[in-house]
C-alpha positions in Angstrom: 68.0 5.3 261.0 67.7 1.4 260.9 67.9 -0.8 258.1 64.7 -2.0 256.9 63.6 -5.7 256.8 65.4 -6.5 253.3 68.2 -4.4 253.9 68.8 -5.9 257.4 68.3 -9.5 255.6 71.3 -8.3 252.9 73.6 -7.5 256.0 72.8 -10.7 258.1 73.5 -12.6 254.5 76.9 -10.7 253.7 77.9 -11.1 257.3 77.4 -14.7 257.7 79.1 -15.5 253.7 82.4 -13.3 255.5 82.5 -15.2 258.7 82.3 -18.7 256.5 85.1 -17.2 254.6 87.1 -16.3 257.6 86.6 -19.5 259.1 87.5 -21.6 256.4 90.6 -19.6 255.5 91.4 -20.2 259.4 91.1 -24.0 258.6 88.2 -24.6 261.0 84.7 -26.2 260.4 81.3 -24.7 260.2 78.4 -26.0 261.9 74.6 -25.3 261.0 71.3 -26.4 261.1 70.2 -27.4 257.7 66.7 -28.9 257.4 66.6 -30.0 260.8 69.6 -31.8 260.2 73.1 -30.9 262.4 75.9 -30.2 260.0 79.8 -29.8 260.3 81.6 -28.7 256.9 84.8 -28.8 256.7 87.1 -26.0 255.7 87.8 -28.1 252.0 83.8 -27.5 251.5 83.4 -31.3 252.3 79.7 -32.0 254.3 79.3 -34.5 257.1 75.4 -35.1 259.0 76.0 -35.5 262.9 74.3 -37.6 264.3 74.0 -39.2 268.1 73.6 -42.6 268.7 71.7 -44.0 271.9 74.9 -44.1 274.5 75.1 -40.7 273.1 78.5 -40.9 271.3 78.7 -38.3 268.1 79.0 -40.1 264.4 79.3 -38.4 261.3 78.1 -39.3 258.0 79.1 -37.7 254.8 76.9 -35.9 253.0 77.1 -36.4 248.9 75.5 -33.6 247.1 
């Protein structure tokens, strides 16, 4: 049988908090969409926008929450 919609929504949600963990234990960045914004946060938890600027070359700005 096949999870139903909220069930399915609990196992997306556990699976993406474990690969975060994984990943940050690993030392490597996590990238996401995040109110239409690009975002890269670092493994320390820290948040940086990315943004592009006309030539194309990546900047990031931190993020203060």
């Amino acid at each position: 049988m096949f999870p139903s919609g909220d069930d399915l929504k609990g196992i997306l949600e556990r699976a993406g908090q474990s690969a975060r963990t994984e990943a940050k234990k690993a030392g490597a960045s996590i990238y996401y969409m995040m109110g239409g914004k690009r975002i890269r946060e670092s493994a320390t938890g820290e948040k940086f926008e990315i943004i592009y600027d006309e030539n194309g070359n990546r900047k990031e700005i931190a993020l203060n929450e």
